[in-house]
C-alpha positions in Angstrom: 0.0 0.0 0.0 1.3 3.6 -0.5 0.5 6.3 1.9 2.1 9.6 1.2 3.5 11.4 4.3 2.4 15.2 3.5 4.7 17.5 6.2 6.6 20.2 5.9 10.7 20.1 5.4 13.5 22.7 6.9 16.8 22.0 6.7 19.6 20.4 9.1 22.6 18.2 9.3 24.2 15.8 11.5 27.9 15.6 12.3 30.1 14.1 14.9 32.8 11.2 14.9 30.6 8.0 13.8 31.6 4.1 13.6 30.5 1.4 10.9 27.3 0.3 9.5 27.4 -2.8 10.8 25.3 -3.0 14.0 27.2 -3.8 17.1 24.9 -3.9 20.0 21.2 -2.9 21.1 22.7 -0.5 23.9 24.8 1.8 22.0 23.6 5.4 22.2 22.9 7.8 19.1 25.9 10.0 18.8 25.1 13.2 21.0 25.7 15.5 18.2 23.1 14.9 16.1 20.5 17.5 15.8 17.7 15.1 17.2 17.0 16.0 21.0 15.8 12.8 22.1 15.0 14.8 25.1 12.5 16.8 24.3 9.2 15.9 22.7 8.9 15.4 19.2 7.0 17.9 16.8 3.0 15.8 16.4 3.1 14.1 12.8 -0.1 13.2 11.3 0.3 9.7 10.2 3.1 8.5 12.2 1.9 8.7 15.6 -1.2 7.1 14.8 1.0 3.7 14.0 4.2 3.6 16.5 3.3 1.1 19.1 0.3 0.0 17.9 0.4 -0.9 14.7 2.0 -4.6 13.2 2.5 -4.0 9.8 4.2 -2.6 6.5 3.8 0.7 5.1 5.1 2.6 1.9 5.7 6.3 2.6 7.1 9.2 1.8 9.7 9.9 4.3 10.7 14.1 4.5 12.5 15.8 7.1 10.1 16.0 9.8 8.9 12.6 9.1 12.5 11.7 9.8 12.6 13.5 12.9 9.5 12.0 14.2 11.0 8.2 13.6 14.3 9.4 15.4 13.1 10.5 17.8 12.4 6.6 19.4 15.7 5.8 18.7 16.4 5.5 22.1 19.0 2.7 21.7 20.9 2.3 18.5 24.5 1.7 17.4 26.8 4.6 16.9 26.4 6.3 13.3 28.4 6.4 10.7 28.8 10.1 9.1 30.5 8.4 5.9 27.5 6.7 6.2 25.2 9.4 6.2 27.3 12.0 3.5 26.8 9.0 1.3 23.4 8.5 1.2 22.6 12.2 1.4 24.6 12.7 -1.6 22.6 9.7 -3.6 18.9 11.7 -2.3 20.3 15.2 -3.4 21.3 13.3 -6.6 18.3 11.4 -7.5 19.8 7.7 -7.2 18.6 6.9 -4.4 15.6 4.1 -4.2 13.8 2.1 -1.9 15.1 -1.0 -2.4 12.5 -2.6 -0.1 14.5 -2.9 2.9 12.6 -1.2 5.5 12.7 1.1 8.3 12.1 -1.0 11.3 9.9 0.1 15.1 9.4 -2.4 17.4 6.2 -2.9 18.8 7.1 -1.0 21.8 7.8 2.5 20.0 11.2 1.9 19.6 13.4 2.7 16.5 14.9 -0.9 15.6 16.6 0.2 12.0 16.9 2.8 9.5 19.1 5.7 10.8 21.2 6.4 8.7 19.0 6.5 6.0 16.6 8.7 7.9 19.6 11.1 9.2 20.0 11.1 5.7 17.0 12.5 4.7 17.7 15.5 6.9 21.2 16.1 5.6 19.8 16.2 2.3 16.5 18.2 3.3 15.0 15.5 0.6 11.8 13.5 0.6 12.2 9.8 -0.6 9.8 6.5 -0.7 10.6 4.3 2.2 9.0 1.0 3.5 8.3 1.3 7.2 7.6 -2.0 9.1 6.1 -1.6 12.1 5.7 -3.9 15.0 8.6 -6.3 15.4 9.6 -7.2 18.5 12.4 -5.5 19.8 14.7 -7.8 20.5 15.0 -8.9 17.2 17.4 -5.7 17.0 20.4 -7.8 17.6 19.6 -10.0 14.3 19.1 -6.9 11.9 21.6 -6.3 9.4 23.6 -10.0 10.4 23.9 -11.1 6.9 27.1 -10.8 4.4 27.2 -7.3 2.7 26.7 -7.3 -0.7 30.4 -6.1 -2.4 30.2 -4.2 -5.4 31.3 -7.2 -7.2 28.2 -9.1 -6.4 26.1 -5.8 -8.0 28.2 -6.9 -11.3 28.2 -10.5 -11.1 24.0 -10.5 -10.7 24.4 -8.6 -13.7 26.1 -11.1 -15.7 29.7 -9.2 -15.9 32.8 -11.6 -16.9 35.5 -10.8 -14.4 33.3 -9.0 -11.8 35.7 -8.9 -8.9 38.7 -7.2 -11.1 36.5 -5.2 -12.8 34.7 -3.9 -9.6 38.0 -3.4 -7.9 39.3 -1.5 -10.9 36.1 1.0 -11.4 36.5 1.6 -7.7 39.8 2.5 -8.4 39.0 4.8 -11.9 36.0 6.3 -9.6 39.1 7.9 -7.3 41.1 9.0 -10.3 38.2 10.6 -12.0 38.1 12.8 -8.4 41.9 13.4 -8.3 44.6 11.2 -6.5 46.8 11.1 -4.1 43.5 13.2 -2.1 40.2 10.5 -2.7 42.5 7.2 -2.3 40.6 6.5 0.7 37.1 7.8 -0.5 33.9 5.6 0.7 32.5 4.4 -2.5 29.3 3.1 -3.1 28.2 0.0 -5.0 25.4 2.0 -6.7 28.8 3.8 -7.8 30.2 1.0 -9.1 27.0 0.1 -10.8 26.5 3.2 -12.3 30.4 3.8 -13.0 30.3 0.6 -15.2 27.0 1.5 -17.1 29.7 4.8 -18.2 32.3 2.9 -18.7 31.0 -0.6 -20.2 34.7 -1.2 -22.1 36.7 -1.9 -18.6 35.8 -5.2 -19.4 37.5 -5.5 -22.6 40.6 -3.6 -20.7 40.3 -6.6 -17.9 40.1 -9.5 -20.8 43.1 -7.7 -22.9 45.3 -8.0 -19.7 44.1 -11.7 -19.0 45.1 -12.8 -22.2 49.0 -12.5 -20.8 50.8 -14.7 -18.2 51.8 -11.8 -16.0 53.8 -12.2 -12.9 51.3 -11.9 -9.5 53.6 -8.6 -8.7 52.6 -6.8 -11.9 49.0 -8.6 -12.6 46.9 -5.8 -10.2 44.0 -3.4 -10.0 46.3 -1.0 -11.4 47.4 -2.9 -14.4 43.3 -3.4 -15.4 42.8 0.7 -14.6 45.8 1.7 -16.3 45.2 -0.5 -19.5 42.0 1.0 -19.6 42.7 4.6 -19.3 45.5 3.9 -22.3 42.5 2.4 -25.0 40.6 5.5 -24.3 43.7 7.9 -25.1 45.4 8.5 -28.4 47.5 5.9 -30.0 45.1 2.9 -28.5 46.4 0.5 -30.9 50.0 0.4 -29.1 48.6 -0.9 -25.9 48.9 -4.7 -27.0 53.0 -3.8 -27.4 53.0 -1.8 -24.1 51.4 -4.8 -22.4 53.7 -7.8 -24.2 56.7 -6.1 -23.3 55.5 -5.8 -19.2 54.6 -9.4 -19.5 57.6 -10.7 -21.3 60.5 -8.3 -20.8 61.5 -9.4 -24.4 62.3 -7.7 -27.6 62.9 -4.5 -25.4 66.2 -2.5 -24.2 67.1 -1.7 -20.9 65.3 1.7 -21.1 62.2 1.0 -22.7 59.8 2.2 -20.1 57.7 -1.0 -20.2 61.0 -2.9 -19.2 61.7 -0.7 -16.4 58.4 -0.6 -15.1 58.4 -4.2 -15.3 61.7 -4.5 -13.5 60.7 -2.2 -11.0 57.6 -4.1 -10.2 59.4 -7.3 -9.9 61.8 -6.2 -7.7 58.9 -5.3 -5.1 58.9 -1.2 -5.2 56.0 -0.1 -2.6 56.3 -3.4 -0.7 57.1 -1.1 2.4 53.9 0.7 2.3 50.3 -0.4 3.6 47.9 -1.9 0.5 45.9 1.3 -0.9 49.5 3.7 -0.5 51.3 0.6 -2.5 48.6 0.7 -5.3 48.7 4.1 -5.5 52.3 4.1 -6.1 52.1 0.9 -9.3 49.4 3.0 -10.3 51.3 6.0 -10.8 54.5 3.9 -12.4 52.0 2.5 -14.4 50.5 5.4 -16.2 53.9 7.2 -16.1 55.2 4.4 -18.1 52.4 4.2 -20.7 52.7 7.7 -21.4 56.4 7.3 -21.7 55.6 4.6 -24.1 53.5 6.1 -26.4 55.4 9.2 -26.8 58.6 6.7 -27.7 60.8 8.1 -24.7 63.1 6.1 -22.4 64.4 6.4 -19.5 67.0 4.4 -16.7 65.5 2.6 -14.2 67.5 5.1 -11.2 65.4 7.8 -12.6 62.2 6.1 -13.2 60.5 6.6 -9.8 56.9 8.8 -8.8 57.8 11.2 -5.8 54.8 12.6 -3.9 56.9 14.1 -1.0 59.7 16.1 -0.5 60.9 19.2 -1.4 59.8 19.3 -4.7 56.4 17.0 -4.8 55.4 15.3 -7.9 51.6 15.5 -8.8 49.6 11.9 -9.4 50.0 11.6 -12.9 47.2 11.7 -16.0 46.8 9.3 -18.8 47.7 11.9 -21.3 44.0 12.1 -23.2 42.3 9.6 -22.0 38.2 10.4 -21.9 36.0 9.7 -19.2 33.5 11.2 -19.9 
């Protein structure tokens, strides 16, 4: 059934230090700085205090700010929120991808707030009015069951959609998604699977880029994330056709000199460069070799291996660098 919630919006945003999305326990407080006073009594709402603690039941609705407010205001006894969380979602309302996916806000039969937060402190970060399923009436102990089952990953959103090579090709869009925003600064961005999902709708050919790499026997320290990114970004920039040389040359080491920049790369991979740093700093680092490499490549420039290196600190800081006109667009 659909029952439209009718109630007028302002605007206002949470903040504060927040924790995961998974739950944790039923006793965890709401982080004190949200703007919901759980102290004072809420505004009246029309439709929702007609069915909080009485009734057992599902209900489609359109959720606004004070709507939102209203439902938070029984959440007496939730985990800690996530603010990455929150950004997230409120950036998918103000940009018309959000959609109720038919997992619903969940009050116990005793007026309490069992699930849903994030997406409600969502609505009021985004001063936006969404559809939401609202099931009311479970008991509330079941709080310590909701949200126990595996995450979807964003390679599940691509294998569901039939997508050879889903897990490389999820990992690599996830990585593109960060370059399109500008690295070293969004390495560590939160990104979405809807992002993935609508990153490979724009960009269908990263899974010809992933099936052009599998076709070579690569050694596990050059075979990467970065490898699948960079291979794509170089058959969307001029001189696409050389990328097949590029890649035999990094896979082989033959019919090359000690300064083709495939070589080096390759002989800088092997010997472990980054293996000091933590996972994402490491790819970052292949990544950058990577595309400094191609580029080299395609313009038919060498250089030694002592000079071929990506410096992001120092006294004179290099910037990450750009697949010279690649489109991503």
């Amino acid at each position: 059934m659909s029952n439209e919630v009718a109630s007028p919006t302002r605007r206002s945003r949470a903040g504060g230090n927040r924790a995961d999305r998974e739950p944790e326990t039923p006793t965890a407080p709401v982080a004190e700085d949200t703007d919901v006073d759980s102290t004072t009594a809420p505004e009246p709402h029309p439709e929702l205090d007609g069915l909080i603690g009485t009734y057992n039941g599902l209900k489609t609705m359109t959720v606004d700010a004070a709507a939102a407010r209203r439902l938070l205001a029984i959440n007496t006894g939730n985990r800690r929120v996530s603010q990455r969380r929150i950004g997230q979602l409120a950036a998918q309302m103000r940009g018309g991808h959000y959609e109720n996916t038919g997992e619903p806000i969940i009050v116990s039969d005793n007026g309490v707030l069992n699930n849903g937060q994030h997406r409600l402190l969502a609505v009021i970060e985004a001063d936006a009015a969404v559809e939401m399923d609202i099931r009311f009436g479970i008991p509330r102990k079941a709080f310590v069951k909701t949200d126990t089952g595996a995450a979807r990953s964003g390679a599940d959103v691509l294998s569901i959609r039939n997508v050879s090579g889903a897990p490389q090709i999820a990992m690599a869009l996830r990585l593109l998604i960060a370059y399109e925003r500008g690295l070293p600064e969004h390495l560590r961005d939160y990104i979405s699977n809807d992002e993935i999902n609508r990153a490979y709708d724009r960009w269908p050919d990263i899974e010809q880029a992933v099936a052009k790499v599998q076709v070579y026997r690569f050694p596990p320290q050059i075979r990467s994330t970065p490898l699948f990114a960079t291979t794509f970004l170089a058959m969307r920039a001029p001189r696409a056709a050389r990328v097949d040389e590029w890649l035999h040359v990094l896979a082989t080491g033959l019919e090359a000199h000690r300064e083709h920049p495939a070589y080096v790369l390759r002989e800088r991979l092997l010997r472990g460069v980054g293996s000091e740093l933590g996972t994402r700093e490491r790819q970052l680092v292949r990544f950058a070799l990577m595309i400094k490499s191609w580029n080299m490549f395609r313009n038919d420039e060498e250089m030694p291996m002592r000079e071929f290196r990506w410096l992001p600190t120092g006294r004179d800081p290099q910037p990450f660098p750009r697949v010279v006109g690649a489109r991503l667009a």
